[in-house]
N, C-alpha and C positions, 0 to 999 in steps of 0.2 A: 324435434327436427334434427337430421343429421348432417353431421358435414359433408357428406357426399351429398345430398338433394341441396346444397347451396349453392346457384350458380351465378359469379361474380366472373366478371369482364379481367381480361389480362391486364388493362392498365389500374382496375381498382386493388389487385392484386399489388401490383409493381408498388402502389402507396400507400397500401396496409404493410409492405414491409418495408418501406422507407421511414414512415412513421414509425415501427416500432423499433426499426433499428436509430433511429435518433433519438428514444424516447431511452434507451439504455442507456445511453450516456449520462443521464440525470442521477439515474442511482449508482453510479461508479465512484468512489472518493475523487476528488482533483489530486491532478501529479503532483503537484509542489506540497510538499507537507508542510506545515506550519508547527514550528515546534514548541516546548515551552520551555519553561527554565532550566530544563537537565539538558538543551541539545547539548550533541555532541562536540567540542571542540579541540580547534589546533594549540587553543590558550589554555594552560593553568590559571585559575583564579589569581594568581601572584604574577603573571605575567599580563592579566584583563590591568591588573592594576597598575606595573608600570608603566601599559602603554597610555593609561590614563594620566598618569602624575606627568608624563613625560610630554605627550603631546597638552598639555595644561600649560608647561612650561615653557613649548612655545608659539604662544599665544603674545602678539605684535612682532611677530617676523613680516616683511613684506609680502604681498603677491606679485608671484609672477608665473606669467603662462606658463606651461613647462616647467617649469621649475621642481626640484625635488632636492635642495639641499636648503639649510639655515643660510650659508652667505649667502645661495642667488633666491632666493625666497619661492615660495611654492605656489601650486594649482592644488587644485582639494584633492584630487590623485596624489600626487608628490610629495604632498603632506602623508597623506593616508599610508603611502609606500616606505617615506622616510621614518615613520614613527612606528610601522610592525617591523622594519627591521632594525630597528637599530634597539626597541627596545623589549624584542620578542624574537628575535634574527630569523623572523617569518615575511616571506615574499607574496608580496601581494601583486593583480594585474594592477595595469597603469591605467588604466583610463574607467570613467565611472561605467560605461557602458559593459567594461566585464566584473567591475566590482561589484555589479548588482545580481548579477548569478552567483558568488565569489561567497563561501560559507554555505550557513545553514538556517535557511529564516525563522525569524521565529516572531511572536506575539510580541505585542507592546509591553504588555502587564508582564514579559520575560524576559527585558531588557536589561542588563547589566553594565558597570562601565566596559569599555574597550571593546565593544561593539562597534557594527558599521550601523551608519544612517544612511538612506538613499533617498535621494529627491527627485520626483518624475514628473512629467507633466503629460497626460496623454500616455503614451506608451512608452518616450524616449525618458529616459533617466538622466535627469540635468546635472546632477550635482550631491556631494557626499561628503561626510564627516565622521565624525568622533564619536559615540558616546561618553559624556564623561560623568550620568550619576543626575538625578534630580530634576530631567526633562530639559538639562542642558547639553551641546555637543561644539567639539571643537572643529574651526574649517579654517580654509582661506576661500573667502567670498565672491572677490571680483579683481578685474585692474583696479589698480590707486590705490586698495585696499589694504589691509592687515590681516593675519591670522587673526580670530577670535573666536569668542565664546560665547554662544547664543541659545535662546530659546527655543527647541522645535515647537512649541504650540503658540510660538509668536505672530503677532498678524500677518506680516512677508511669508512666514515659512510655511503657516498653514493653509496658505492655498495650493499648496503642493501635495499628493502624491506621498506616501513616507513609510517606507517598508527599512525594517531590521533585519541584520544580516550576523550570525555569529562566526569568525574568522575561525 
């Protein structure tokens, strides 16, 4: 049989190639790349490390909304921002909602200290910290709170959403 003795209706037409043009999409890589342990970064491995030692060390600063210095204590942006510059003189966005586009994602298994953690629920991204090494990361958590150091595959944390980000 040839394709000209085949007579198919205009709208079966219109959804043979609506079908097949959604059906491309399946075989196209996704846009965001996922990277592994070579991405590319803003950090030297001696700088992944003092922002690690650095934000380690301040861990029990207060929380406070806005915040982004040691005396008036921090939000987990303020933190994140006061700890790549001061100990990598690299500017980070302020709020988690741009920190989570902010770098180069990469795999869990290619996670290193001074990495970003991001925490989402749904689509919105709640919240973000530190890597500091061990499946632990540093933040400031809430009002009342403190900066600390925590587990991400702890019970609270693992119902979240948790993509790596390399600065």
């Amino acid at each position: 049989m040839l394709w000209a003795d085949l007579r198919v209706s205009g709208w079966a037409w219109l959804f043979f190639l609506s079908l097949a043009g959604s059906l491309t999409g399946c075989g196209t890589p996704p846009s965001q790349r996922v990277q592994t342990e070579n991405a590319a970064s803003r950090l030297s491995v001696e700088q992944a490390k003092d922002v690690t030692v650095y934000a380690v060390g301040l861990v029990g600063t207060p929380y406070r909304w806005g915040g982004n210095t040691p005396e008036s204590g921090f939000d987990c942006s303020g933190l994140i921002a006061h700890v790549y510059q001061k100990s990598a003189r690299l500017k980070t966005p302020r709020t988690v909602a741009e920190l989570k586009d902010w770098g180069v994602p990469i795999t869990t298994n290619a996670i290193r200290s001074g990495d970003l953690i991001i925490f989402s629920k749904g689509n919105e991204s709640t919240h973000a910290g530190i890597y500091v090494g061990e499946g632990r990361f540093v933040h400031a958590p809430a009002t009342g709170g403190r900066v600390r150091l925590d587990r991400f595959s702890s019970g609270y944390w693992s119902n979240y959403k948790i993509a790596f980000n390399r600065p």
